[in-house]
C-alpha positions in Angstrom: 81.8 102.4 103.6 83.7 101.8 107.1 82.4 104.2 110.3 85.3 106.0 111.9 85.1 107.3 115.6 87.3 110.4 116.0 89.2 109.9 119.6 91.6 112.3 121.3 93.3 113.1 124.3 93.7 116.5 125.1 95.2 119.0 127.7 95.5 123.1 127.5 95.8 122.7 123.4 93.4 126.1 122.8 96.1 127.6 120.2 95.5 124.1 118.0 92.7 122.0 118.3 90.1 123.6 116.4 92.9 123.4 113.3 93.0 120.0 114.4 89.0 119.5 114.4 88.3 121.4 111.4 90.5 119.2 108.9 89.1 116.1 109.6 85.7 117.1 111.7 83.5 116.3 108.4 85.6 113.2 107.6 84.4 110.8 110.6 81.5 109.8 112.3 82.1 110.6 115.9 83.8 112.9 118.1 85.1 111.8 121.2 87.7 114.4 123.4 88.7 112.9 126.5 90.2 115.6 128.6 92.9 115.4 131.1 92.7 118.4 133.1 92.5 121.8 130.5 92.5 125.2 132.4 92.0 127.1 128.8 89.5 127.5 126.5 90.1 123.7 125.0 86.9 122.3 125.9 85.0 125.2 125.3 86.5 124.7 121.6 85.6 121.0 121.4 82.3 121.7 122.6 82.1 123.2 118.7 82.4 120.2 117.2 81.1 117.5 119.5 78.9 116.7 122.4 81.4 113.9 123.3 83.3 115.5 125.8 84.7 113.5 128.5 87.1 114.2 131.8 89.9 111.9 133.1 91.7 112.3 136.5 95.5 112.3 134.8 97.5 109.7 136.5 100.8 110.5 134.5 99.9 107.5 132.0 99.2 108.7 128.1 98.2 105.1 127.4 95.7 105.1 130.4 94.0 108.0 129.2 94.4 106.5 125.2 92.2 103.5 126.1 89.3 105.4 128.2 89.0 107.5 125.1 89.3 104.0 123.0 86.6 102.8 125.1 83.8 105.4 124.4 84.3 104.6 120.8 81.2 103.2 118.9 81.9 102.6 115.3 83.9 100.4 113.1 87.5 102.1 113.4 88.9 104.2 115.5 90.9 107.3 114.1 93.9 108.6 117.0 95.1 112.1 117.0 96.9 114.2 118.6 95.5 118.2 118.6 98.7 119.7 116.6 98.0 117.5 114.0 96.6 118.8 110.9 95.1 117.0 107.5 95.6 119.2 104.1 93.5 119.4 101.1 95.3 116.9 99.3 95.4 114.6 102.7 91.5 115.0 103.1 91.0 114.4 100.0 93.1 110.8 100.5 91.5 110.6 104.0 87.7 110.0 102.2 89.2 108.1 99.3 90.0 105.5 102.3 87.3 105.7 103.9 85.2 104.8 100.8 87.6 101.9 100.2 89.3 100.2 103.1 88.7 96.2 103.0 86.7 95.4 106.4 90.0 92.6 106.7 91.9 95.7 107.4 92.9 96.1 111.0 95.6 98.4 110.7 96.1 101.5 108.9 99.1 103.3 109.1 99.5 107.1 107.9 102.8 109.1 107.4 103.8 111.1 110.0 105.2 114.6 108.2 107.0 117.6 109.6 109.1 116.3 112.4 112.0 117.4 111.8 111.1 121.1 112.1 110.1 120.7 115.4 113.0 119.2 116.6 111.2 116.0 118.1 112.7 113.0 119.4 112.2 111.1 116.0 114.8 111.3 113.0 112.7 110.8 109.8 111.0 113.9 108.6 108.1 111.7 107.5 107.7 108.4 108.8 104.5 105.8 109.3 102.3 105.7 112.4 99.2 103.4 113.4 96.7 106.2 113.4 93.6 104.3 112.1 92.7 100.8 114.2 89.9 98.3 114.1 87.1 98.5 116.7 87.0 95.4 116.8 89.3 92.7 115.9 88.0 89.4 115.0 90.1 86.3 115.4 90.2 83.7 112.5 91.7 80.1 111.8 94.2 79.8 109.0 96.7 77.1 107.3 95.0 74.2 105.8 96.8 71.7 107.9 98.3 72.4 111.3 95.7 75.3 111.4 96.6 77.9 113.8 94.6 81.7 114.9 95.9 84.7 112.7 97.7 86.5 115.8 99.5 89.0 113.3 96.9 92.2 112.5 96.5 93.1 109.1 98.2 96.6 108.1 97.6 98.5 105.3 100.1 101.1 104.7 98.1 104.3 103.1 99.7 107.7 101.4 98.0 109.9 103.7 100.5 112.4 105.4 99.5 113.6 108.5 101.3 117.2 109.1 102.6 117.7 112.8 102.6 121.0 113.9 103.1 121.3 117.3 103.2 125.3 118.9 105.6 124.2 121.5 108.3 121.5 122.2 107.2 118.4 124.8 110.7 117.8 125.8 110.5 119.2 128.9 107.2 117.7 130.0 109.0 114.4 128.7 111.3 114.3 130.3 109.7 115.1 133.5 107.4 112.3 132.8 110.9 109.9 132.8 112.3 111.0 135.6 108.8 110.0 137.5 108.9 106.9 136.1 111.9 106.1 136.8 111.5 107.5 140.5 109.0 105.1 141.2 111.1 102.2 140.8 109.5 101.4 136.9 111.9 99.9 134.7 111.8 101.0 131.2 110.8 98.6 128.9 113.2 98.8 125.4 111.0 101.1 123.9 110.8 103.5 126.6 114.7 103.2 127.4 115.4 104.3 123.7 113.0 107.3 123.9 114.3 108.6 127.0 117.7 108.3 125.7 116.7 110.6 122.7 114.9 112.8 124.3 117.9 113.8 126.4 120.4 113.7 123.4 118.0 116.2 121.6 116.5 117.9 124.4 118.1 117.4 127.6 119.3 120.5 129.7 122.4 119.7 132.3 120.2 118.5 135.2 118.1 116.4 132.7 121.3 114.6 132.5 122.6 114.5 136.3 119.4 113.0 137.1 119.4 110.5 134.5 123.0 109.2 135.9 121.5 106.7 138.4 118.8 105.2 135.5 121.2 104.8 133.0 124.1 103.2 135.3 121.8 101.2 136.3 121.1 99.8 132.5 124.4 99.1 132.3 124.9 96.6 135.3 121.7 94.7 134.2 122.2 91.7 132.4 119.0 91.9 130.5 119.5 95.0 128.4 120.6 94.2 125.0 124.0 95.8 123.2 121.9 98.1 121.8 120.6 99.8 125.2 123.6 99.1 126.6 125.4 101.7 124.2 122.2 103.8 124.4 123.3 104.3 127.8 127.0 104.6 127.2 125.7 107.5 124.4 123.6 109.5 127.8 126.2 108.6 130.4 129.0 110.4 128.1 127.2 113.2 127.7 126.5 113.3 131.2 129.7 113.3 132.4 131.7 115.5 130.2 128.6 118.6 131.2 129.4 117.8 135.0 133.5 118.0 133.8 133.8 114.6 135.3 136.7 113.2 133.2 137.0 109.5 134.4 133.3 109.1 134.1 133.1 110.5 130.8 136.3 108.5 129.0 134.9 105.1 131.0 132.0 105.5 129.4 133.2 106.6 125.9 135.8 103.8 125.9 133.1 101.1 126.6 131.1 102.4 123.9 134.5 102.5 121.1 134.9 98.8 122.8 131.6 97.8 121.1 131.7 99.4 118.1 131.2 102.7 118.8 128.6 105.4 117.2 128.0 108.6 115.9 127.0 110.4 119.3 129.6 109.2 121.0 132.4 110.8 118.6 130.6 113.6 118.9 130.7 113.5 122.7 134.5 113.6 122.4 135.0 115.8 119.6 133.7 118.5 121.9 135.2 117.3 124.4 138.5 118.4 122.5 137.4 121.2 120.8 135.6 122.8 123.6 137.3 121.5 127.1 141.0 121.0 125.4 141.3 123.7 122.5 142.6 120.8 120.3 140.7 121.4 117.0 142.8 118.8 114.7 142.0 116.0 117.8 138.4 117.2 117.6 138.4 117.4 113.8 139.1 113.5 113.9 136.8 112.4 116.2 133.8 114.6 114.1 135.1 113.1 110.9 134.6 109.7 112.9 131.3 111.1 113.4 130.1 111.9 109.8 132.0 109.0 108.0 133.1 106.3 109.9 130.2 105.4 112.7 126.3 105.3 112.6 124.0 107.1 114.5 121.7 105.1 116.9 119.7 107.8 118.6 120.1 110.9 116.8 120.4 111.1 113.0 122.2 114.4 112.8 125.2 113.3 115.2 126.4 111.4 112.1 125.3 114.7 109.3 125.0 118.5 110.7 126.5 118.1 113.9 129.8 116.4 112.6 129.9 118.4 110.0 129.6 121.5 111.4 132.0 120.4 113.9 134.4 119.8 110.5 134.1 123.4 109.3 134.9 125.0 112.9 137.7 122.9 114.0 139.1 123.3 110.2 138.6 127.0 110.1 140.2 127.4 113.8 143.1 125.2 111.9 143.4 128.2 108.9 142.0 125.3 106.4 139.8 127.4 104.7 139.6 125.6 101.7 138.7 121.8 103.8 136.4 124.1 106.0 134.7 125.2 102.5 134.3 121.5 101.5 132.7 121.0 104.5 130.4 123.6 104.4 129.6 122.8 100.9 128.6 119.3 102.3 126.8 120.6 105.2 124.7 122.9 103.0 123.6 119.8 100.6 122.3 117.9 103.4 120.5 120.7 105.1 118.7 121.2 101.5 118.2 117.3 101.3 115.6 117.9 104.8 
């Protein structure tokens, strides 16, 4: 049977952790709590369940603080979470299974991710898989018979453990704060981080979010190094942007350099309000939000291509007197609401 070392970062998380702690305290080894500057009870609750308790200066870096608590690990794997995470019965039960069974060749183990979509988090699936369990230590190896080469690739093992999320308040703001620091210290977002900040203000963003995002996202497009696809991430904030401050030229350059390549979901969303709300044009909207739900994709945010389209359908319809299209529509809306 493997050794697991519990590790987490943690700030101010007094309303969750000893959930957290108490649905996976008897499944591991060790617990190690880095903290990152609490002014509540949190590590006063850890203290229940561990010994390990550790401080680190915050720096504005998660992945910083993620490899100090990495480092103080001891056993075979590591196990990451998060404090408003939360293992059920059933999950436990899957959780000791693995344990008990995991191949030592194992490297990674990835775990479902449940309950995102409740929370309204920057991610689209309501269950999707994370790396949450790693190997302490990773062991390089020789392979091929001929033209050998080192194994570079880990080995992941893709388990049924869900993992439910259940956070007791929403990180965009603190996010999106963390951007905008980034940003203002000259960093440039790696494709990862460009995406991410680009949903985060799509899902989460308040008006100034996006007047302050102008300059990082303008920027993407005049760099020759971002790909299509942040390219029309940027068109997707910069639209947005724009049509908030009423700043039409901005707002159709950047919608028409999006349609140019290829267009999305967000962006016909971006100008079906723009005629619904700024013209009073419901049968223009109506197009652009059946555009939206049938004729683009969504790249950042899932529901700019189902709910938001089609609830955009069934007021531009009803506004229209076409009760019995706005009905359809609603009849669709409902069905995908129930699919969640």
């Amino acid at each position: 049977m493997i050794s697991i070392s519990l590790c987490m970062i943690v700030k101010d998380e007094e309303a969750v952790l000893a959930r957290c702690l108490g649905s996976v305290a008897d499944l591991v080894d060790e617990i190690i709590v880095v903290d990152t500057g609490s002014t509540d009870r949190t590590k006063e609750i850890a203290a229940e369940y561990t010994d390990r308790i550790y401080d680190f200066k915050w720096i504005n870096d998660f992945s910083a603080a993620r490899n100090y608590a990495f480092s103080l690990a001891s056993c075979d794997y590591i196990y990451s979470a998060d404090a408003d995470e939360v293992l059920d019965e059933e999950n436990r039960e899957r959780f000791r299974l693995l344990k008990e069974r995991l191949l030592p060749q194992v490297e990674i183990v990835q775990m479902k991710y449940g309950n995102q979509l409740q929370y309204n988090t920057v991610y689209n699936y309501d269950e999707e898989y994370r790396p949450k369990l790693f190997k302490r230590l990773r062991q390089f190896t020789w392979i091929e018979p001929i033209h050998e080469t080192v194994r570079l690739q880990p080995i992941v093992y893709d388990s049924d453990i869900v993992i439910t999320h259940k956070p007791s308040q929403g990180h965009g703001g603190r996010d999106l704060a963390n951007f905008e620091r980034q940003v203002g210290e000259g960093r440039r977002l790696s494709r990862h981080l460009h995406n991410m900040y680009a949903r985060e203000l799509l899902i989460a963003g308040e008006p100034e979010h996006f007047r302050r995002a102008c300059a990082c996202f303008e920027g993407s497009t005049e760099d020759p190094e971002r790909s299509a696809e942040e390219l029309q991430e940027a068109f997707c904030v910069l639209s947005r942007a724009y049509r908030l401050q009423g700043d039409l030229p901005g707002f159709f350059r950047y919608t028409m350099k999006a349609m140019a390549a290829g267009g999305c979901s967000e962006l016909c969303i971006e100008l079906g309000l723009y005629y619904e709300q700024d013209r009073r044009d419901p049968a223009e909207a109506a197009m652009w939000y059946y555009n939206a739900a049938y004729e683009t994709e969504p790249i950042l945010t899932l529901e700019s291509g189902g709910t938001q389209a089609l609830e955009g359908l069934v007021r531009c319809h009803r506004q229209m007197g076409q009760e019995e299209q706005a009905a359809e529509y609603e009849r669709q809306l409902e069905e995908s609401i129930n699919e969640v």
